[in-house]
C-alpha positions, 0 to 999 in steps of 0.5 A: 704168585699174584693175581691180575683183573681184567675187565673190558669197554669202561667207556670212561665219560663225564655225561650219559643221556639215559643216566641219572647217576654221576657216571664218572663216579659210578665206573672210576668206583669199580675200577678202584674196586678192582685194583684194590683187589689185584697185584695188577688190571688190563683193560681190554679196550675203549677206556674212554667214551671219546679220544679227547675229554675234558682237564677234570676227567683226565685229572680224576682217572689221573688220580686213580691211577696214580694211587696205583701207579704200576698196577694198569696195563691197557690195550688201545680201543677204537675210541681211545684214538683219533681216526683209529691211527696210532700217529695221533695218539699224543692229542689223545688223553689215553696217550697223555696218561701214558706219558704221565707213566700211570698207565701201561699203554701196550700194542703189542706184547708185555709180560706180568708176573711170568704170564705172556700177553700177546695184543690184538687191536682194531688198527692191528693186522691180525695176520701177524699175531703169532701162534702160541704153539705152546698153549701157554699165552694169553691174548688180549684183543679189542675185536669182535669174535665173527662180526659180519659187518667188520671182519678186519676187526673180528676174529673167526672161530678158525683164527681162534683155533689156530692161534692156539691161545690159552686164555682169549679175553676179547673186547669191542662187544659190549654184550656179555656171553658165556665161556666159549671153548674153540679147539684148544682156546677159552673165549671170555666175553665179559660185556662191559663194566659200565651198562653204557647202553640200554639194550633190554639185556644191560636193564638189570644184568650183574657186572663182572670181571675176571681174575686170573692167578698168575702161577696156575693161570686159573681163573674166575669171575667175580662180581663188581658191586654195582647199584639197581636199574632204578638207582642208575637209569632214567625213567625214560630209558627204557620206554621203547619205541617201534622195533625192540632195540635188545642186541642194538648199542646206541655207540654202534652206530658210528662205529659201523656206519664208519664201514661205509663210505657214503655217496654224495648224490641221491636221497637213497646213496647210503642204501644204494652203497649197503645194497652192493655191500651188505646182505639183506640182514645187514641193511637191517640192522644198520636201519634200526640203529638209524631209527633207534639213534633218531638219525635219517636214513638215507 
């Protein structure tokens, strides 16, 4: 018997705009915290901010993960590589601490202590994920669950139920939600273990992660110890401007946008591309992350 942590979207970086703490520090502790804690840890997605980071960071979280070399399984996350292709993942520091052996770097299925994993990740054709008919596995994805601006990359309530997993950990939103039950699946959406964004929900949330028992596949959600608003945040952070910026994540932006391909002629060619592809609502949306990103809308 053993248990196993997981835990969703670090986001790994060495700077942070709205912080005022050491960031890198302040995540690498809580991973540590979690090894300490477990036989082993999955990380659901996006260890890193960006594919490529600096000699220090790779050697800091090298470090770490050395100390607990065997114990980290990761699944690949849309910032975690270049161009979201897999071909590149050696210019990728996700792929040079795999070579180094630190870390599991898994695609699409692995098994720890008995307990099944099946992946599913944004570069992942989702039709061919297996059904665990037994209700016995587990899935481990980076994908939205019903992301109307990225259905490739999200999962619907009726791929959930016919899948048939146990246990479904997803990552990719950083917002975190209560359990879900769909048919005969558990959907558990943590949010991520670094408050990386500053929607009004991250101001003073807890951080958490889930620790699962490898023999009766029973499962909890533990508290991560983790400093107050004013220790981490600038004053500045949360001083809002025009439209409430609550559901909307500053790093979204180029994530979605990257849906688009904008045209080159016209003021208005990225609205008039969205008019023919994206509802009312949508549009939106993709306005107030321009706005609140400070970037031109056009």
């Amino acid at each position: 018997m053993g248990t196993i942590g997981i835990f969703i979207d670090p986001h790994i970086t060495d700077r942070h705009r709205c912080r005022q703490d050491n960031f890198l520090e302040t995540v690498l502790n809580k991973i540590e915290y979690i090894a300490s804690n477990n036989d082993y840890v999955i990380i659901c997605g996006d260890l890193f901010h960006t594919n490529s980071n600096s000699n220090y960071i790779f050697y800091k979280l090298y470090k770490l993960l050395n100390k607990y070399k065997g114990k980290f399984y990761t699944i690949p996350g849309n910032h975690d590589l270049m161009h979201n292709n897999l071909n590149m993942l050696e210019k990728t520091t996700i792929g040079s601490l795999a070579l180094t052996g630190v870390i599991n770097l898994e695609f699409d299925s692995f098994d720890i202590m008995g307990v099944h994993f099946q992946v599913s990740h944004v570069m992942k054709d989702m039709s061919k994920i297996p059904v665990d008919k037994e209700n016995k596995s587990i899935l481990i994805g980076h994908n939205y669950l019903e992301m109307p601006l990225a259905p490739k990359e999200s999962f619907t309530k009726e791929d959930i139920r016919n899948l048939n997993y146990n246990l479904v950990f997803l990552g990719h939103d950083h917002k975190p939600y209560d359990e879900e039950f769909i048919g005969n699946s558990i959907v558990i959406r943590m949010g991520s273990l670094t408050r990386i964004d500053t929607q009004e929900y991250n101001k003073n949330r807890k951080i958490y992660y889930y620790q699962l028992d490898t023999e009766t596949l029973e499962y909890k959600k533990v508290e991560v110890p983790s400093k107050s608003t004013s220790e981490i945040f600038t004053p500045e952070a949360y001083q809002r401007i025009g439209r409430k910026k609550e559901d909307i994540s500053f790093i979204q932006i180029g994530d979605i946008l990257a849906k688009f391909k904008k045209q080159t002629k016209g003021v208005n060619s990225l609205h008039e591309r969205l008019l023919k592809v994206a509802t009312e609502e949508e549009i939106d949306y993709i306005k107030s992350l321009h706005e609140l990103n400070n970037v031109r809308y056009f």
